[in-house]
C-alpha positions in Angstrom: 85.8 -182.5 26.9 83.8 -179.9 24.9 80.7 -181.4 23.3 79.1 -180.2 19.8 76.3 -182.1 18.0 79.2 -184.3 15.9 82.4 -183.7 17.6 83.9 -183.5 21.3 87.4 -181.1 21.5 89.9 -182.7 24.1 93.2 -181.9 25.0 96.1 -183.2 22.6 97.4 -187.1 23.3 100.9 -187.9 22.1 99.2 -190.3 20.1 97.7 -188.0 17.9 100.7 -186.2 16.8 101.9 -188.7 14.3 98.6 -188.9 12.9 97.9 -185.2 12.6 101.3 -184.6 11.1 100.7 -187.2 8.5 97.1 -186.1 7.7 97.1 -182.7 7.7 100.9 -181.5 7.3 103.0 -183.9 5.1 100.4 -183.2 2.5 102.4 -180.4 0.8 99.1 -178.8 -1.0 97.5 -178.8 2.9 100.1 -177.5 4.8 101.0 -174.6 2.3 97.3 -173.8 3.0 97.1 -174.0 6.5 100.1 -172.2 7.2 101.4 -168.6 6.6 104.6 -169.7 6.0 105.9 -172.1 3.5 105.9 -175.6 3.7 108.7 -177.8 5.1 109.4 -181.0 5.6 109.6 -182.1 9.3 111.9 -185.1 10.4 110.3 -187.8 12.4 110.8 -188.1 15.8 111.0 -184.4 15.8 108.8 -182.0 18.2 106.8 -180.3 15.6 105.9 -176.5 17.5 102.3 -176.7 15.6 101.4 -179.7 17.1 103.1 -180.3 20.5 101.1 -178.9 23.8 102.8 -176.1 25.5 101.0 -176.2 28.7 103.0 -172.8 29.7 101.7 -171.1 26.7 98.9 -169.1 27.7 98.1 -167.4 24.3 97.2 -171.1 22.8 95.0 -173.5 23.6 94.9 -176.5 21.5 92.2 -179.5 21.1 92.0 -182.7 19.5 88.8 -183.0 17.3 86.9 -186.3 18.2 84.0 -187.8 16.8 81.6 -188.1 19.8 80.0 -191.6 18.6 83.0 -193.6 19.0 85.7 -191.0 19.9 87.9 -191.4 16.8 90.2 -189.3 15.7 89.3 -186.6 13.4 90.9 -183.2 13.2 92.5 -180.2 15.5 91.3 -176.7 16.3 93.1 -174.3 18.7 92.4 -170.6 20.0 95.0 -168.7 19.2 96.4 -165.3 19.6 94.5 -165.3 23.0 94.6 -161.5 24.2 93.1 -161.6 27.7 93.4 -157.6 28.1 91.0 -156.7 25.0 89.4 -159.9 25.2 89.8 -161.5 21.8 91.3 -164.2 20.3 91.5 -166.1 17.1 90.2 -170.0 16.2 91.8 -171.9 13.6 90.7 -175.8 12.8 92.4 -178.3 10.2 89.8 -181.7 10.0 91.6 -184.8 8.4 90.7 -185.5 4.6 88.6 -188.4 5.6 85.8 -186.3 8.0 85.5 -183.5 5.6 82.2 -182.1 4.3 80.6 -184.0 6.8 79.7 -180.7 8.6 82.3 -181.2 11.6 84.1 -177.6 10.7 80.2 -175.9 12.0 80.7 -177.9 15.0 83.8 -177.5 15.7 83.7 -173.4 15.1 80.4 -173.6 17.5 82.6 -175.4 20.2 85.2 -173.1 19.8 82.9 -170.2 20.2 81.5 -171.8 23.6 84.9 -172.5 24.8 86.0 -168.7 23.6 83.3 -166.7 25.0 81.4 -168.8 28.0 84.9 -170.3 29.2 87.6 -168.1 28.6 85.1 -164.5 28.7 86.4 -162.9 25.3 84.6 -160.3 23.7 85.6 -161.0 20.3 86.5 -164.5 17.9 88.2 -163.9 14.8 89.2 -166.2 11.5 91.3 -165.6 8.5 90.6 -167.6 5.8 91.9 -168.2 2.0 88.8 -166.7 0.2 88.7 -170.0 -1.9 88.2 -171.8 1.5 84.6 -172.1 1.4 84.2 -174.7 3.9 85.5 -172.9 6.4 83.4 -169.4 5.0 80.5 -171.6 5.3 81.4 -173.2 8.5 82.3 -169.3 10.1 79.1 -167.7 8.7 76.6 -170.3 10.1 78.1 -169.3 13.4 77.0 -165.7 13.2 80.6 -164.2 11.6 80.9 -161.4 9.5 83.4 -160.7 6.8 84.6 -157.8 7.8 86.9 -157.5 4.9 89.0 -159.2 2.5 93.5 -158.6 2.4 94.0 -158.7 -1.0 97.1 -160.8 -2.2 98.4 -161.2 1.4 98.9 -165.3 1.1 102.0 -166.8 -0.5 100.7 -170.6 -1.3 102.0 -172.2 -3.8 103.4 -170.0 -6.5 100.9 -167.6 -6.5 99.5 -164.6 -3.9 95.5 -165.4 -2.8 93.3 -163.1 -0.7 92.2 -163.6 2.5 89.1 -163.3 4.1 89.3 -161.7 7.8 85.2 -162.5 9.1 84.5 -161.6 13.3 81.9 -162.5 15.8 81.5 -160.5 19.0 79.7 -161.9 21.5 77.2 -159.8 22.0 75.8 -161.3 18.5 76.5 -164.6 19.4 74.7 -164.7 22.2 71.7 -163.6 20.0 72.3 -166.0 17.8 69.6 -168.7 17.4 70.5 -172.2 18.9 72.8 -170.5 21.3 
């Protein structure tokens, strides 16, 4: 397991499918947000692709988020978009409605920083956000990211186009990073 202050990322139980389906993605508001496409239904019992571990899959590598004191349940993050010849890759989180503002989305970005550049060597982490997600701005910026710019309109959520907000870290400045 990868440890932050707050939160541990481990590898996705079966167990926490139905959960993180029910928390994060039945929530029709939520999952329009966290996806780039629009929201669906999906029928229980099904393999949801978002959730279920693809062990084959080598340009994804999703966690379970975990409160360390007492291991509950408490989110997902992955690395995503993992492009192993120019080194770079993206991080994407989703914390359950209960453990937000708590600060885990910090933790979790630093873990998945560690795990990005210490474990997997990338030379570059990257996050697109809504630009009304400040929670996850915060969360990004207190990690050393930079917005490097801003797609206007790009995001279809919910009856109307929002911008996003593309922000990047190279390692080089996280490693100079204080705390690091």
């Amino acid at each position: 397991m990868l440890r932050g202050d707050k939160i541990g990322l481990r590898a996705r139980y079966e167990e926490d499918i139905p959960v993180l389906r029910t928390e994060l993605y039945d929530d029709v508001v939520n999952g329009a947000r966290a996806e780039g496409r629009p929201w669906r239904p999906i029928t229980p019992g099904t393999k949801d692709p978002r959730l279920v571990v693809d062990d084959n899959d080598q340009g994804r590598v999703p966690f379970s988020v975990v409160e360390l004191d007492g291991g509950t349940l408490v989110g997902m993050a992955n690395l995503w978009g993992i492009d192993d010849h120019n080194r770079s890759a993206h991080i994407g989180l989703g914390l359950l409605p209960s453990a937000r503002g708590k600060g885990y989305g910090t933790d979790v970005v630093a873990a998945l920083c560690h795990y990005g550049f210490v474990v997997r060597g990338m030379r570059r982490l990257q996050i697109e956000t809504l630009s009304d997600n400040h929670a996850m701005l915060r969360s990004a910026e207190r990690n050393g990211f930079v917005r490097e710019g801003v797609l206007r309109s790009s995001a279809w959520v919910l009856g109307e186009f929002l911008d996003e907000v593309l922000l990047g870290l190279l390692v080089e400045d996280w490693k100079r990073a204080p705390g690091v």
